[in-house]
N, C-alpha and C positions, 0 to 999 in steps of 0.2 A: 712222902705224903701217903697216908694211908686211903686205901681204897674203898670208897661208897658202900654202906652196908644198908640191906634192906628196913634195919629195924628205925633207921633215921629218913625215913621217906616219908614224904608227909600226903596223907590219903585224901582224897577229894572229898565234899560235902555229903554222896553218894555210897562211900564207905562207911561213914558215920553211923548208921543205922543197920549195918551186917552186909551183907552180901545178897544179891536178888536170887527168890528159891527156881531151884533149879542151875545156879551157875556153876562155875567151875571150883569154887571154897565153900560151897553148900556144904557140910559135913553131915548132913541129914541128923535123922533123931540121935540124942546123948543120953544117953542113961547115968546113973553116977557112976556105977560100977565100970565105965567102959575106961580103957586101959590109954598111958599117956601116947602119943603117936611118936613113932621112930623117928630117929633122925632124919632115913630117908624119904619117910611121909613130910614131915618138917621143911625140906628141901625140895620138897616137888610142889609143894603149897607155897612156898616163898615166888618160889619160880612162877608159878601161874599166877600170884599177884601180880608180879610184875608188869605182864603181858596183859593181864587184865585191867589194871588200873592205867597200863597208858592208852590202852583201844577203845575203852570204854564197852566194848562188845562182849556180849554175852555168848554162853558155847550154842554153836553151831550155824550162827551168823558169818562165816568167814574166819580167815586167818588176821590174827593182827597184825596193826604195821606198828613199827617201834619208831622212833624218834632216835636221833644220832644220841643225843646225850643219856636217853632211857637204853638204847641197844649197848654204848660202852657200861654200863650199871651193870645190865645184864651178863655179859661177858665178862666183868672183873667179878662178879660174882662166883659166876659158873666156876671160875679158875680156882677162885678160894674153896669153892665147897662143890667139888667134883661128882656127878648126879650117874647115876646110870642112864643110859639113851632110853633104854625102856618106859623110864618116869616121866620123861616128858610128851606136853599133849600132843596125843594124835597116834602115840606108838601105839603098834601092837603088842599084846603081850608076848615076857618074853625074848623082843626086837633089842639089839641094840648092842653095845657095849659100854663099860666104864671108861671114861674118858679124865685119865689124871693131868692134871695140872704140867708135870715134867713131858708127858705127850704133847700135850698145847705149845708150849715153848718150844719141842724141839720142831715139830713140823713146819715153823716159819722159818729157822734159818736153811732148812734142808731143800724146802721149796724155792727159797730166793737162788740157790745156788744153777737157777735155771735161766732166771735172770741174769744172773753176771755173766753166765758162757752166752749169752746173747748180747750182751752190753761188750766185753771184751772181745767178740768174733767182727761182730760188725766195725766197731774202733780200730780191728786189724792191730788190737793189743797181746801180740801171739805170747811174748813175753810172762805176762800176768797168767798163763793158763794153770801156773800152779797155787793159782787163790781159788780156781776150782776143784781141779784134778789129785788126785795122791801122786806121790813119787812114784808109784808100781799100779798104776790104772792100768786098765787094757780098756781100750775101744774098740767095738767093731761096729764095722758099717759096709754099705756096699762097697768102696773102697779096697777094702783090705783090714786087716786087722793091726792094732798099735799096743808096744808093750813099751809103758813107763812112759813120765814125763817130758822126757828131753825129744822120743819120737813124734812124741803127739805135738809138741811144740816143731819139729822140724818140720811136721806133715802139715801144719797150719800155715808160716810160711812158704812152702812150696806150692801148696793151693790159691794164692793170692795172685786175682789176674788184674792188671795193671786197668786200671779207668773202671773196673766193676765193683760197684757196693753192693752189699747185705742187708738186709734186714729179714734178723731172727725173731719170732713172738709162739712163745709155746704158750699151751690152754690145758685146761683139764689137767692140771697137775695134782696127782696125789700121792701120798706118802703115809708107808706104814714103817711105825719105830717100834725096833727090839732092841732094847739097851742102848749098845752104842755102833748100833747099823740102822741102818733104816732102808725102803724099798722104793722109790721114787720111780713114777712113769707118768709122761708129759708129750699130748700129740706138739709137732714143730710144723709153722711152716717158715719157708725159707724165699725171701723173694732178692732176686740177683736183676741188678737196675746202673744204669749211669746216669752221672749227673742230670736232673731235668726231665728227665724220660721214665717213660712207666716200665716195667719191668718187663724185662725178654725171655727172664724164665721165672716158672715157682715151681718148686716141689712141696709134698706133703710127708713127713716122716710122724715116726712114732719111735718115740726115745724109752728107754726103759736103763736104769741106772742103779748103782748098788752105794748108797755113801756111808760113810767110815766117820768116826767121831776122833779128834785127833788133838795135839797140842794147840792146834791153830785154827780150831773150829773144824766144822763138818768138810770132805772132800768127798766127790766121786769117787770111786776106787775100781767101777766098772761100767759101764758103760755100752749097751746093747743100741745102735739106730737102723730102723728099717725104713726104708722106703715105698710108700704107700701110692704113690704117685705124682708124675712130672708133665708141667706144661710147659710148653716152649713157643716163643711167637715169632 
């Protein structure tokens, strides 16, 4: 199924008549002579339609709010027609970077891989750690340090205390891609609980990790956890 293009959007009663002077598609005075607009003018003007046309607001009335179905428009756009940060409203000049399509893709499966070592830690799925991990990760942490899979899988087992569950939830996850690495760092916290009862310890960590693009999708390959702080009751 092909994705929603702005030239098939059908413009409110209010558009019909140009744009109000002073908005944001005001192209002010035209001469004949003046020259056809870039592509990336083209695309920074679609863009602010967009936003314009579902807020109804004019600039400097606030930010607009988008709509679920208008915010996926937006974003399957953005993806086909990759804008510089700078073009859109509000940048500084300047500001920003080019944001391609094969970035956008890769940064969610790299982020998710935060979520499965918290889905598989908690489930006491030690086994699976190589749907995260590479075969030659190293981990360090206050612990000690782990080199390759099968220790990191032994060390995960050996840390499992009989009647204590987990619950891992990391935030602030970001991730920069260079080809076929990327840089992922994600604060963790960590709450340790028994059945029914509120937790008797939490700690705070800050993960920093290095993943590897591979046969089998994205893996860890390194792994940096610091300890930020621990409470205990």
């Amino acid at each position: 199924m092909s994705a929603p293009t702005l030239s098939g959007m059908r413009r409110g009663p209010d558009m019909a008549q140009g744009p109000p002077a002073g908005g944001l598609l005001d192209p002010g005075p035209v001469s004949k002579l003046s020259r056809s607009p870039s592509r990336a003018e083209r695309e920074r003007r679609s863009f602010r339609f967009v936003l314009d046309e579902n807020s109804g607001e004019q600039a400097g009335q606030g930010p607009p709010v988008l709509g679920r179905q208008r915010f996926e428009q937006v974003v399957l756009h953005l993806i086909e027609h990759p804008v510089h940060a700078s073009q859109l409203p509000g940048a500084a000049p300047g500001e920003g970077h080019l944001v391609a399509p094969s970035v956008v893709r890769v940064r969610g499966p790299v982020a998710d891989l935060f979520a499965r070592l918290a889905n598989l830690l908690d489930e006491c799925r030690h086994e699976d750690a190589g749907t995260v991990y590479h075969d030659d990760v190293v981990v360090r942490s206050p612990r000690g340090e782990l080199h390759g899979l099968d220790e990191v899988t032994a060390h995960l087992k050996r840390s499992q205390v009989e009647g204590e569950h987990t619950q891992h939830v990391h935030g602030d996850v970001l991730v920069q891609v260079d080809g076929d690495r990327a840089k992922a760092t994600a604060n963790q916290l960590t709450y340790f609980y028994r059945n029914g009862e509120a937790p008797h310890r939490t700690s705070g960590l800050r993960v920093a990790c290095t993943a590897v693009r591979t046969s089998v999708g994205w893996r860890f390959s390194e792994s940096q956890i610091t300890l930020a702080w621990m409470q205990e009751k």
